[in-house]
C-alpha positions as CSV (number, residue, x, y, z in Angstrom):
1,X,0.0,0.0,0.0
2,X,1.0,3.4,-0.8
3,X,1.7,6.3,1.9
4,X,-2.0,7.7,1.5
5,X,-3.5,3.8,1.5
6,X,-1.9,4.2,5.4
7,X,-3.4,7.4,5.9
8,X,-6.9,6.8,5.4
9,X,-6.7,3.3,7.1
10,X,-5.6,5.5,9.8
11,X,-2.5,3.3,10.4
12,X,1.0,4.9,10.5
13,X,3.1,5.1,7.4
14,X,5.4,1.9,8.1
15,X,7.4,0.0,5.9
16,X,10.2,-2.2,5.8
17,X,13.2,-0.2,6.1
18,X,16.4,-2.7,5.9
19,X,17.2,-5.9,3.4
20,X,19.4,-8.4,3.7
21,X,19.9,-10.9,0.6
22,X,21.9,-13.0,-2.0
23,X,23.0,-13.0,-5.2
24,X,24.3,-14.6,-8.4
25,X,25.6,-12.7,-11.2
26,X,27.4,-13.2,-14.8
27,X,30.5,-10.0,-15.2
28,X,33.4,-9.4,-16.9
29,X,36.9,-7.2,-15.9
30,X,38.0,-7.6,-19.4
31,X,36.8,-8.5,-23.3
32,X,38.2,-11.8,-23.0
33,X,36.4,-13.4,-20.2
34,X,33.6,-13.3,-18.4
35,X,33.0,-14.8,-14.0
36,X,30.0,-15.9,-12.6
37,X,29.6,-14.6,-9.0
38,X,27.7,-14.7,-6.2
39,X,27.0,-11.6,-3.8
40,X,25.4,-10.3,-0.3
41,X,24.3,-7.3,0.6
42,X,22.5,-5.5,3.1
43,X,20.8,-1.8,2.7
44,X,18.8,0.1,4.6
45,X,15.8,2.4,3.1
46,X,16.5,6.2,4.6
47,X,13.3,7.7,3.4
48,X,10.8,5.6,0.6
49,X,12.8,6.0,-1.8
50,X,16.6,6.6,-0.9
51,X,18.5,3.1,0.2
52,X,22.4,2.8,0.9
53,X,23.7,-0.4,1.5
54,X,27.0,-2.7,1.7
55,X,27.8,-5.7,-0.7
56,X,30.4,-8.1,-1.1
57,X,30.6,-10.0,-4.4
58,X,32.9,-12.2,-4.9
59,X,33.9,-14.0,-8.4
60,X,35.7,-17.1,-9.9
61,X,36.7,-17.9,-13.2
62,X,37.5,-21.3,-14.3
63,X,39.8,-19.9,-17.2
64,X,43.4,-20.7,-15.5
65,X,44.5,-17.0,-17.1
66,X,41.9,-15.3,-15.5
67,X,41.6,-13.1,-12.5
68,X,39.4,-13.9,-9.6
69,X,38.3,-11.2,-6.5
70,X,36.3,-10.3,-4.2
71,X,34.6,-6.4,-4.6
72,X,33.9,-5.4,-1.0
73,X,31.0,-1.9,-2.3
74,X,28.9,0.8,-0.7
75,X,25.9,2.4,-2.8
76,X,23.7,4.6,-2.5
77,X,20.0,3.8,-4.5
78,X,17.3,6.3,-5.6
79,X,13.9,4.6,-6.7
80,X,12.3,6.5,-9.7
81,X,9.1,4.8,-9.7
82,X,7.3,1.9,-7.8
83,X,4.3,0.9,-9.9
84,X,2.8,-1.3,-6.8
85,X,3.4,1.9,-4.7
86,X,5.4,-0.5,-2.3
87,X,8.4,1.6,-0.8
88,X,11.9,0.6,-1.6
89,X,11.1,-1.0,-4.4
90,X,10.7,-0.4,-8.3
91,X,12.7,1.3,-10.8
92,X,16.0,2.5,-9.6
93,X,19.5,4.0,-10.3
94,X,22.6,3.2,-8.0
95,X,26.2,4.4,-7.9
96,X,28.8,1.6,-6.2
97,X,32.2,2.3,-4.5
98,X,34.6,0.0,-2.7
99,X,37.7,-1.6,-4.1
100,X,38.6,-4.6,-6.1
101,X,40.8,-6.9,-4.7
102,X,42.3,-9.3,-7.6
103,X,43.6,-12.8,-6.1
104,X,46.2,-13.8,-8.8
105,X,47.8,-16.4,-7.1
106,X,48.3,-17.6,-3.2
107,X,51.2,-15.1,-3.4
108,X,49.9,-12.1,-5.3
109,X,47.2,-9.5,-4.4
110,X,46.2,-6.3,-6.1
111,X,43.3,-3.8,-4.5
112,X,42.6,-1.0,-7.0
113,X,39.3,1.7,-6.5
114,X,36.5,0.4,-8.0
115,X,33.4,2.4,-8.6
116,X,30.9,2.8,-11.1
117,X,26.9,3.0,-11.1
118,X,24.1,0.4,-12.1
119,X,20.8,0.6,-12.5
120,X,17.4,-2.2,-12.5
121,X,14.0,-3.1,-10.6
122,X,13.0,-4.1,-7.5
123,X,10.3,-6.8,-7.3
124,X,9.0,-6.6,-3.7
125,X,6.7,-8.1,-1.0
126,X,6.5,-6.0,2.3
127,X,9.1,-9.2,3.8
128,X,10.1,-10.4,0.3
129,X,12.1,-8.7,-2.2
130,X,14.0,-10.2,-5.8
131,X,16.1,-7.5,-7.6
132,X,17.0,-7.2,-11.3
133,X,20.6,-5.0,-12.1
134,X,22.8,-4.3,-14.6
135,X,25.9,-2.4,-13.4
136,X,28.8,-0.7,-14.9
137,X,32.3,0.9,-14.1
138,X,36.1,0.7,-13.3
139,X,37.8,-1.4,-12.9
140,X,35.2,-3.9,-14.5
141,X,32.9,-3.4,-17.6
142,X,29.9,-4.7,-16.5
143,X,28.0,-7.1,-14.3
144,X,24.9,-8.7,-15.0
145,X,22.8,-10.0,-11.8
146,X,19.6,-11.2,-10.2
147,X,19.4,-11.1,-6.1
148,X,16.7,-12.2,-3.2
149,X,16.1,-11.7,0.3
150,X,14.0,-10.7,3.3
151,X,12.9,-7.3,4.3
152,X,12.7,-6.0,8.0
């Protein structure tokens, strides 16, 4: 229900205000390769539409060349539009920030900045939420993902 919906049912304006899920997604650091990974995350909802959150993804690729890491993240996520009128949920754009932290060998690490932005849609229950993303930036070129969780 939307904000209103609460008003005239005389009930406060509540919501769930934090998420905590897991993900799997398909991305790529370079032309030649891409990793699936797998991800969790937790955000909290600041107003009905402004989220930040923490995510670790982390990625493998079963090309012996290629580079595996983990991308500790922050982000911050603005929802544009919620067509069920559910809060935190809908249409949105993100930006990320962290680092990414390439595991060459047992020996051999590298953390550069990472950071780019991503945007997608937010399927959502008021416990229940399954999100849809594309995301882009530096050091990688793109990531692909679908994620699920609870809301609280």
């Amino acid at each position: 229900p939307s904000k209103e919906d609460y008003i005239v049912m005389g009930r406060a304006a509540t919501y769930s205000k934090a998420a905590m899920g897991i993900g799997a997604e398909l991305n790529g650091y370079s032309y030649n390769y891409f990793a699936p990974a797998c991800s969790v995350s937790l955000d909290y909802n600041i107003s009905r539409k402004i989220s930040f959150g923490i995510k670790m993804i982390g990625s493998y690729n079963i090309d012996e060349k290629a580079i595996n890491f983990l991308e500790p993240l922050g982000y911050l996520r603005l929802y544009l539009a919620s067509p069920s009128g559910e809060p935190g949920a809908g249409i949105f754009v993100e930006g990320l920030g962290g680092v990414s932290i390439f595991l060459n060998d047992s020996a051999v690490r590298t953390v550069v900045a990472n950071g780019g932005g991503g945007f997608g849609y937010r399927f959502a229950t008021r416990n229940f939420y399954i999100d849809l993303a594309i995301r882009g930036g530096y050091p990688y070129l793109f990531g692909v993902g679908l994620s699920t969780g609870f809301r609280f």
